[in-house]
Residue frames as a rotation matrix with the C-alpha (Angstrom) as fourth column:
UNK 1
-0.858 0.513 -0.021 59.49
0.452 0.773 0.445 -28.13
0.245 0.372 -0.895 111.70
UNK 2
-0.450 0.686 -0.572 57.06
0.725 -0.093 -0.682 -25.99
-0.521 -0.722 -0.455 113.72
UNK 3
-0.369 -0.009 -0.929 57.39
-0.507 -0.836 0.209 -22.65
-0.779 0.548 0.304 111.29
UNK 4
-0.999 0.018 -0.038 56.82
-0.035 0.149 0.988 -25.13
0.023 0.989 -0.149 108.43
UNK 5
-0.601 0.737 -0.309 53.27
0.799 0.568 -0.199 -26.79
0.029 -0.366 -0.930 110.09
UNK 6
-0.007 0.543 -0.840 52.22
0.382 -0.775 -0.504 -23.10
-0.924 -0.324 -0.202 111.27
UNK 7
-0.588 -0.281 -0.759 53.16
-0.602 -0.474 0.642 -21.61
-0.540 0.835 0.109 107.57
UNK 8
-0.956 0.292 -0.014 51.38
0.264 0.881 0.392 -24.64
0.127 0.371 -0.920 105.98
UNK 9
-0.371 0.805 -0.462 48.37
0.891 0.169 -0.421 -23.73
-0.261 -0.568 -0.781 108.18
UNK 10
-0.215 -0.004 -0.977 48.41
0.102 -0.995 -0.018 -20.33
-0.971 -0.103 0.214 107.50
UNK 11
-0.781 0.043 -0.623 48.26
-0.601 -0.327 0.730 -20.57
-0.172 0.944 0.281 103.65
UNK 12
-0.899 0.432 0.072 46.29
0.383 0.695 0.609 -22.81
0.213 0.575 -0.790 104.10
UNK 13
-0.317 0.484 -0.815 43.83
0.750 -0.399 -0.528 -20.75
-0.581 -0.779 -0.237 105.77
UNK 14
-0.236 -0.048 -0.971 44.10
-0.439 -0.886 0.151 -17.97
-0.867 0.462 0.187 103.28
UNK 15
-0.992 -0.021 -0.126 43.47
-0.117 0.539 0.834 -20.25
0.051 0.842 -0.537 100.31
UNK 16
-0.392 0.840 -0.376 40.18
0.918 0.334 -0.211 -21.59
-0.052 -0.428 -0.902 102.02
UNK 17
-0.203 0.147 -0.968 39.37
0.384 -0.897 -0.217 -17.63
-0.901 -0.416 0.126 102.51
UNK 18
-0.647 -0.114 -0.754 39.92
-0.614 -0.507 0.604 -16.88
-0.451 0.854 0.259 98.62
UNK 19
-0.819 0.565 0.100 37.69
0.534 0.689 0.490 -19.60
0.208 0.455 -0.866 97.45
UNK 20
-0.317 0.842 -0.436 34.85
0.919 0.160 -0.359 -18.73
-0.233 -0.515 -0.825 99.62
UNK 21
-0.117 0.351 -0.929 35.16
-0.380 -0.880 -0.285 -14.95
-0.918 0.319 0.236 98.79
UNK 22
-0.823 -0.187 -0.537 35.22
-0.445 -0.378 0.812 -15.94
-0.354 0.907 0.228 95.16
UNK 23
-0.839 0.514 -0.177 32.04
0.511 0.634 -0.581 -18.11
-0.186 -0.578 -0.794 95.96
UNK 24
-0.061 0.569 -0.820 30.26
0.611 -0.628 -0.482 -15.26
-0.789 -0.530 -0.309 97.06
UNK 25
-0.294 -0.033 -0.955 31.06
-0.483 -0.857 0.178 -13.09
-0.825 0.514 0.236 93.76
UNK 26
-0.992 0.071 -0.103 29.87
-0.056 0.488 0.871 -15.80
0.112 0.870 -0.480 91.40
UNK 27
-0.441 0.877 -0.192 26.23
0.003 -0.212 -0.977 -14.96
-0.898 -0.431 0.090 92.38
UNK 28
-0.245 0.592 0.768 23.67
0.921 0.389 -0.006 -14.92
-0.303 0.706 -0.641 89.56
UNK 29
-0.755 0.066 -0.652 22.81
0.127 -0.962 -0.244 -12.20
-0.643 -0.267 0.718 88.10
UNK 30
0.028 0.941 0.337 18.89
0.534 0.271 -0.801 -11.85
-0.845 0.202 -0.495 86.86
UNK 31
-0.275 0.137 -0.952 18.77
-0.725 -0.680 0.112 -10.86
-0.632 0.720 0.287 83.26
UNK 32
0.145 0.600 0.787 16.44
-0.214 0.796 -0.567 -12.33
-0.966 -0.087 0.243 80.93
UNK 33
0.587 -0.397 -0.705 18.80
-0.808 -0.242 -0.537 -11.80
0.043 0.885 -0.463 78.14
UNK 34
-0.416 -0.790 0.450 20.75
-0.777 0.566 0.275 -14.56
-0.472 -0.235 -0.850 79.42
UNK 35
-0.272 0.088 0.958 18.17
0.393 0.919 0.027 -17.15
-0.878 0.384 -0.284 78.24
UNK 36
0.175 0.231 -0.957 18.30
-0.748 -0.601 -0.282 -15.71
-0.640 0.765 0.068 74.75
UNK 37
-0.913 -0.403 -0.071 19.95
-0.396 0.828 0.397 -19.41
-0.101 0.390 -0.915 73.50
UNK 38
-0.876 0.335 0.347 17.03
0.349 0.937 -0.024 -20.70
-0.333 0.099 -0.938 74.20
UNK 39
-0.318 0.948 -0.009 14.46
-0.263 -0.098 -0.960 -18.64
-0.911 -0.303 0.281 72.33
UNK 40
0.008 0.599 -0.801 13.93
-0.845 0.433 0.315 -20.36
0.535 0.674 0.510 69.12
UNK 41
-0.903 -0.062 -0.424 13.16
0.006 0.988 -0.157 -23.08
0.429 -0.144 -0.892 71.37
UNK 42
-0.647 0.677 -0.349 10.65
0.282 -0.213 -0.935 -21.68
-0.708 -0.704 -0.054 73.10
UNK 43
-0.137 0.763 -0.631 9.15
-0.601 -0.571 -0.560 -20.30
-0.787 0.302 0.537 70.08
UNK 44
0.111 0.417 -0.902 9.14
-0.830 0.538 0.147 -23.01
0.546 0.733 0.406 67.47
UNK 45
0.682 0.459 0.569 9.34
-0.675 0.695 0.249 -26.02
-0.281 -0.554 0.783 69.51
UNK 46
0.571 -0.638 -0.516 12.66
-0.053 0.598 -0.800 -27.35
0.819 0.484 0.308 68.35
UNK 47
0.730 -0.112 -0.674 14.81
0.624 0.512 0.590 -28.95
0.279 -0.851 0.444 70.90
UNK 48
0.990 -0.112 -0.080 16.71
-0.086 -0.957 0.277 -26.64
-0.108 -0.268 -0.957 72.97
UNK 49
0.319 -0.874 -0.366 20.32
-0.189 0.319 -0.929 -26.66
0.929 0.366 -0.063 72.20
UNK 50
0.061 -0.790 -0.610 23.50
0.761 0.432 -0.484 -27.19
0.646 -0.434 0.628 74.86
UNK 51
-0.898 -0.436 0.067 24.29
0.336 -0.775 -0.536 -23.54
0.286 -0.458 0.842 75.86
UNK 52
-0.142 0.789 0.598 20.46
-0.375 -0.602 0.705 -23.03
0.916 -0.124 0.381 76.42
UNK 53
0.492 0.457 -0.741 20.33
0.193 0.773 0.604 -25.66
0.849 -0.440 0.292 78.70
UNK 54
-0.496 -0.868 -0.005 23.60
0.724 -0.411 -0.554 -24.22
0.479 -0.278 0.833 80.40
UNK 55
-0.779 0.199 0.595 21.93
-0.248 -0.969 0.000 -20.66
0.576 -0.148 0.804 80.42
UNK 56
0.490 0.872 -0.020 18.38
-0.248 0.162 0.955 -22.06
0.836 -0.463 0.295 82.01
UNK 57
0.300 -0.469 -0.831 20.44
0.674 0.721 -0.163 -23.77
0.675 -0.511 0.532 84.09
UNK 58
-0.693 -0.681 0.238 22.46
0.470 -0.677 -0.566 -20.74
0.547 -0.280 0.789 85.16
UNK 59
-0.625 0.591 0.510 19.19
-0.375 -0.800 0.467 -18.71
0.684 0.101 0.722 85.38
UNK 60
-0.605 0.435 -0.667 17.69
0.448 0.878 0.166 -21.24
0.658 -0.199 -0.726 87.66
UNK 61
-0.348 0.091 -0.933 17.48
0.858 -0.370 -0.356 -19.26
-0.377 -0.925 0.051 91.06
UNK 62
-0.991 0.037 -0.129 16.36
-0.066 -0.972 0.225 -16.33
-0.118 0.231 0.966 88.41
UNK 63
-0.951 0.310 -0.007 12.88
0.248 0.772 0.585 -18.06
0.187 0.554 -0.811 87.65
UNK 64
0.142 0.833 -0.535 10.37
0.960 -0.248 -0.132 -16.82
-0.243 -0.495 -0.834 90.07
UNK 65
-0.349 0.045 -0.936 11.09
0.146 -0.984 -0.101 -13.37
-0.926 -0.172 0.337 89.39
UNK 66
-0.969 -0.209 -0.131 10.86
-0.128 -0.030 0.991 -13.86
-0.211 0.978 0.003 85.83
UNK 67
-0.484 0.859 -0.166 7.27
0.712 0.497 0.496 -15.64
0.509 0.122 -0.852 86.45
UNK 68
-0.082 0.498 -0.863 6.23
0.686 -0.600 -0.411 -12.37
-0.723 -0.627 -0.292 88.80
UNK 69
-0.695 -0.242 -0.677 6.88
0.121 -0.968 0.222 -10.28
-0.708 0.072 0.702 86.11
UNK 70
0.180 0.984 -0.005 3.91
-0.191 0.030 -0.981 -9.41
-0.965 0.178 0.193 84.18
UNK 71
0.332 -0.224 -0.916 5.98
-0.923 -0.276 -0.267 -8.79
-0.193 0.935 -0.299 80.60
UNK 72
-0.494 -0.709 -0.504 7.47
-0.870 0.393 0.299 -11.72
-0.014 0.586 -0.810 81.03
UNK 73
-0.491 0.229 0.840 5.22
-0.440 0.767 -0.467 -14.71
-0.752 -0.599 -0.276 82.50
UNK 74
0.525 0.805 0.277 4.00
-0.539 0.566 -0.624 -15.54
-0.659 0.178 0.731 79.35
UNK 75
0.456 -0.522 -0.721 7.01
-0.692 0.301 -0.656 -16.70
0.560 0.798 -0.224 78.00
UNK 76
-0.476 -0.860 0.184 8.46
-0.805 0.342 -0.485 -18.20
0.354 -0.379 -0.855 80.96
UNK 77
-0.479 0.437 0.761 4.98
-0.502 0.575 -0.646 -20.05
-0.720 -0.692 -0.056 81.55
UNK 78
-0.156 0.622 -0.768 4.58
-0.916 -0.382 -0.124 -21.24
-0.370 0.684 0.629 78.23
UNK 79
0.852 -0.168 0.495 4.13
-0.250 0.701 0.668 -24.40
-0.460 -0.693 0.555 77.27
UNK 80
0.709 -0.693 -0.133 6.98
0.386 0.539 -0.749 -24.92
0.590 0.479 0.649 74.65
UNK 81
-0.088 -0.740 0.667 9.03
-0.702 -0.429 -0.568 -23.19
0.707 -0.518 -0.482 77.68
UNK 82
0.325 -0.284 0.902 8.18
-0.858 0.313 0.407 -25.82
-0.398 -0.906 -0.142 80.07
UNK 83
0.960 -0.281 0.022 8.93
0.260 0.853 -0.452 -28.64
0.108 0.439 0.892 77.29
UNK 84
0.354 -0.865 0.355 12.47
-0.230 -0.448 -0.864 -26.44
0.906 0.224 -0.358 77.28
UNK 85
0.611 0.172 0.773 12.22
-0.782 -0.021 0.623 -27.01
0.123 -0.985 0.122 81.01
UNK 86
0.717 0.223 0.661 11.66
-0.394 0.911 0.120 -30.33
-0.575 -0.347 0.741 81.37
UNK 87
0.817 -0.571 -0.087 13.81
0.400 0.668 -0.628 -31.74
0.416 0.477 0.774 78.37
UNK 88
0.133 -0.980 -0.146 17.23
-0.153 0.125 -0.980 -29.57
0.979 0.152 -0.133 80.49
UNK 89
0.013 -0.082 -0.997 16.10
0.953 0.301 -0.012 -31.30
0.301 -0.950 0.082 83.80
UNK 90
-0.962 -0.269 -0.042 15.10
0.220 -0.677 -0.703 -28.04
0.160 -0.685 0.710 85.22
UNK 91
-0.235 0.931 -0.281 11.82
0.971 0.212 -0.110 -28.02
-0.042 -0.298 -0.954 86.94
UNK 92
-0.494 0.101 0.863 9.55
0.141 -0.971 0.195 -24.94
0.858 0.218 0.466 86.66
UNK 93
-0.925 -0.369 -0.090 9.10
0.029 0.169 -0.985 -23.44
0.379 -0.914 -0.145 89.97
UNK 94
0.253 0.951 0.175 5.92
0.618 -0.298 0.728 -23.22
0.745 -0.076 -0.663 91.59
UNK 95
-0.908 -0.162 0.386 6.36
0.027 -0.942 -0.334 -19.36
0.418 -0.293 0.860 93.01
């Protein structure tokens, strides 16, 4: 009964271990190609679809860089980009 409890523990243990590493590798990566769904939203003012919202979403923690960069800050501070914002519940930071 003891081997089972300690064996139990053990996998568990290692399970808990693989999650967290896999956690750690699902990091964001900053590429402003990612919010490519959502530029005919940004540029004609039609509502942003599903997978933009998704991608903005995704891109969330990518934002302030995106607003530091000179090439890009006028797209990411426009306003039919914060209407894109605002309509997938994703606030534009203040950097």
């Amino acid at each position: 009964m003891r081997s089972i409890t300690y064996t139990s523990l053990c996998a568990a243990a290692i399970l808990v271990m693989i999650l967290a590493g896999s956690q750690a590798t699902m990091a964001v990566t900053c590429q402003v190609t990612e919010l490519a769904p959502c530029a005919s939203a940004i540029s004609s003012s039609s509502p942003p679809s599903q997978q933009c919202c998704t991608k903005l979403k995704e891109q969330r923690p990518c934002l302030c860089q995106y607003l530091k960069n000179p090439s890009l800050k006028a797209y990411v501070s426009s306003p039919n980009a914060k209407k894109v914002s605002k309509t997938c519940g994703v606030p534009v930071p203040k950097c």
